[in-house]
Structure formats: structure tokens, C-alpha cells
LUMDREN-645971 format. One record per residue (C-alpha): x, y, z. Coordinates in pm, whole numbers, plus 32768, in hexadecimal, padded with zeros to 4 digits. Example, Ala and Ser with C-alpha at 12.3 -4.5 7.8 and 13.67 -1.06 7.14 Angstrom:
// LUMDREN-645971
84CE7E3E830C85577F9682CA
// end
This chain:
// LUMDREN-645971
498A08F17C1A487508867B36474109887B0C465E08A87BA3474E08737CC747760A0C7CE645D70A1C7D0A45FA09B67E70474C0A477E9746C20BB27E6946670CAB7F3A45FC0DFA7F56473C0EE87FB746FD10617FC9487010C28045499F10897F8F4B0010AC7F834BDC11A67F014C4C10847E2A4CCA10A97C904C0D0F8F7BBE4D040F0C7AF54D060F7479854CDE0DF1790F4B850DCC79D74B240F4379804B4E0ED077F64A770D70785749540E1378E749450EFF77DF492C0DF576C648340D62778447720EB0779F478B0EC875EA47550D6875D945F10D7F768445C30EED75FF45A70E7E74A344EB0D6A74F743C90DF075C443D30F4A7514447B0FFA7666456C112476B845FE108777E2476611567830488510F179404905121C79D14A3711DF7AA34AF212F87B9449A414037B7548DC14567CAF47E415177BF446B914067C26466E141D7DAB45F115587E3D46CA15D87F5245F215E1805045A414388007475A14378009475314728156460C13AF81C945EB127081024716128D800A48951283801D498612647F1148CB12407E1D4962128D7D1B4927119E7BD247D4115E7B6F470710DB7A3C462111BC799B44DF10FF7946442D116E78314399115476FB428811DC76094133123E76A6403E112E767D3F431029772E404D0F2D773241810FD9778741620FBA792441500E3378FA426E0E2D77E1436E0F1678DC42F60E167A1643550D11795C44C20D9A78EA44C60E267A1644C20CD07AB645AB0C3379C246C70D5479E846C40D407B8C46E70BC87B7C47FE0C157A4E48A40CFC7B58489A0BE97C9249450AD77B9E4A4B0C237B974A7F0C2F7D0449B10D787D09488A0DCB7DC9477B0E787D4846280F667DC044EB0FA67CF74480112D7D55431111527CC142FD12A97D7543EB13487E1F44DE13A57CE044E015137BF6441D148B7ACD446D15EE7A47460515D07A5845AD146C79D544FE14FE78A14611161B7880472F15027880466F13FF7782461A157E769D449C14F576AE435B158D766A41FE1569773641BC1432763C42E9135F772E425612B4781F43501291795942EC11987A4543EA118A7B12456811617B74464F10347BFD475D109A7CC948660F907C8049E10F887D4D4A800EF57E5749920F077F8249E20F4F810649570DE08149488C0CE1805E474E0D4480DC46390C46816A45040BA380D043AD0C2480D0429C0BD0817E42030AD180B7408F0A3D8096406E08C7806B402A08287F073ECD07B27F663E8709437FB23EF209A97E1F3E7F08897D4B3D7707AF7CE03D8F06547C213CA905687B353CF503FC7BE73E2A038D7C813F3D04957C6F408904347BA741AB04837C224225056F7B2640FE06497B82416006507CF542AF06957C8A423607C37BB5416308677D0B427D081F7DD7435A092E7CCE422C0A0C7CBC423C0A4E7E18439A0ADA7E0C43560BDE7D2243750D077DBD41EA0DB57DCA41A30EEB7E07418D0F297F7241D90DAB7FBE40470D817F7C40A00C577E4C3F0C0CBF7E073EEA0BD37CFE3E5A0A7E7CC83F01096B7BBF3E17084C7B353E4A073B7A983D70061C79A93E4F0540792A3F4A05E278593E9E072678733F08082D79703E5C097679913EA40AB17AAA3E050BBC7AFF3E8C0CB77BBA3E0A0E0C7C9E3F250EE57D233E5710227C843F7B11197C0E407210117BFB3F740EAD7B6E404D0ECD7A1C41840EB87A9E413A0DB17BAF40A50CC57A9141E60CC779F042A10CA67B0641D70B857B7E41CF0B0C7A36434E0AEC79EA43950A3D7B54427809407B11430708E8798D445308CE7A1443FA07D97B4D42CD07247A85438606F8792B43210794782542EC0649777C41F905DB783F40D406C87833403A07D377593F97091F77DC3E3B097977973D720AA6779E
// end
């Protein structure tokens, strides 16, 4: 399975099975956590067999199993929401290609055991976890708006700029909203995006899907 074939393949799954990943995909999601740590200045972490991210009373209401997650973090700045939704994007669709499943929690998580495992200060910015295992089921897609509803276009669309939209809208938003709007001029593309608490991370989010269904190749982002 390809990354741009997992896009549509993946799903949101909040219950999981008491399930061992194996040591060989534990080691490749962790290289791929360093590799895009050093490269966007992160502290992304894999933590595998520790239930100390989910509250207990979220365990027994919205959570089961969960017990493997990826800390996402990284130094406290304007940027760092966008840089962690857009890792954040890459390392779930990683996962899929895995045979894993995978669920962003913006909210419901201890930021404080979070901070206590990664031995960070108040200048770490966690914005989240992504539970990542063997779910109860593969989940099912989101409720989705339709491309004319998210994007605007100079002329005649091409189709690589469909193509991108059509990714966009499988990044998971926050609260399914997908608040944000993608045009395009040509070769340029600019988004904006207005999920309040959560706009940085849903721009990178949105961002990553729509580079990796558009082609990085054939566009540049502005603004």
C-alpha cells in the first residue's frame, strides 16, 4: 500500500486490540518519527505498551486499548502546531502502509504525564497524541464537504489541483469541520484555515494530504 493509496484507506479507530506491534514495525515508525524530527525541528516519541496518555474516565467512554501512542511535540513557537499537523499526517499514513490504524486525540489525553514521560518544561508545546495499534474494526470515513465547498480557482481547474482537494478532504480536521479553504492561480496554491484552538494543526494536516494527492511538483504555496 502506497501512501497516497492509505489516504483513503484510513480511518479514525478509537478501540483497539490487545494486540503486540511487532518489533520490526515498532523500529520503522520510529525512524520515521527521527527522520521528520530532525527535519522539522520536532520531539515526536512512539511509546508502545504504556496506558499513561488517556484519562480513565475517556478508557471507558471513548477509548479502549489504547495503549501505544505518539507524543507530538516540539519547541514552543508560532509555527510548531502546523509543523506537528503536518508530521502528524505523514506518520498516520506511515502507520496505514503498516497495517496499523491510527487516532488523532487533540483533547482528551494527560498533557501532564505526556510532559513527565518526554522530561519537558512549559517551553514544549504538546499538541496532541496518535493512538496507533491494531483496531477493533477499520473505522469509516468522515462526513465530507464537496470540493466546490473548500476551494476556489483562477480559470479552468487542472487536474492535479482537483486531485490535491480531493486529499485535503481526508485529512482528519478537528471536529470533522475541514474549516479551511485551498486556492489556486496557476501554479500558486494558498489555504487558509479557522478551526480556532486547533487552525495550526489542521493547516498542516490539510497541507500534507493536498502535496501528497496534488504533487508536489506541480505547485508552490504562497502566503
Amino acid at each position: 500500500m502506497t501512501l497516497q493509496e492509505a489516504m483513503s484507506k484510513r480511518h479514525m479507530v478509537r478501540k483497539y486490540k490487545d494486540k503486540t506491534i511487532p518489533i520490526d514495525l515498532v523500529e520503522k515508525l520510529r525512524i520515521r518519527l527521527e527522520n521528520s524530527n530532525k527535519e522539522y525541528d520536532l520531539q515526536m516519541k512512539l511509546m508502545v505498551n504504556n496506558d499513561a496518555a488517556i484519562p480513565g474516565i475517556f478508557k471507558l467512554i471513548l477509548a479502549k486499548g489504547v495503549k501505544n501512542y505518539i507524543i507530538l511535540a516540539g519547541k514552543d513557537r508560532d509555527d510548531v502546531d502546523e509543523r506537528i499537523g503536518y508530521c502528524g499526517a505523514d506518520i498516520m499514513l506511515y502507520a496505514q502502509t503498516l497495517g496499523l490504524n491510527t487516532w488523532w486525540v487533540g483533547g482528551t489525553f494527560s498533557r501532564s504525564n505526556m510532559k513527565k514521560i518526554l522530561g519537558v518544561n512549559d517551553g514544549t508545546r504538546i499538541a496532541g497524541i496518535i493512538a496507533v495499534g491494531y483496531g477493533q474494526s477499520q473505522g469509516v470515513p468522515h462526513k465530507s464537504k464537496n470540493i466546490s465547498e473548500v476551494c476556489t480557482y483562477v480559470g479552468t481547474m487542472p487536474e492535479w489541483f482537483k486531485n490535491g482537494i480531493t486529499g485535503a478532504l481526508l485529512a482528519p480536521t478537528a471536529m470533522g469541520k475541514q474549516a479551511f479553504t485551498i486556492s489556486g492561480n496557476q501554479n500558486n496554491v494558498s489555504i487558509t484555515c479557522d478551526s480556532g484552538t486547533f487552525t495550526g494543526v489542521d493547516t498542516g494536516l490539510v497541507k500534507y494530504h493536498f502535496e501528497l494527492a496534488a504533487g508536489k511538483e506541480n505547485f508552490v504555496w504562497k502566503g
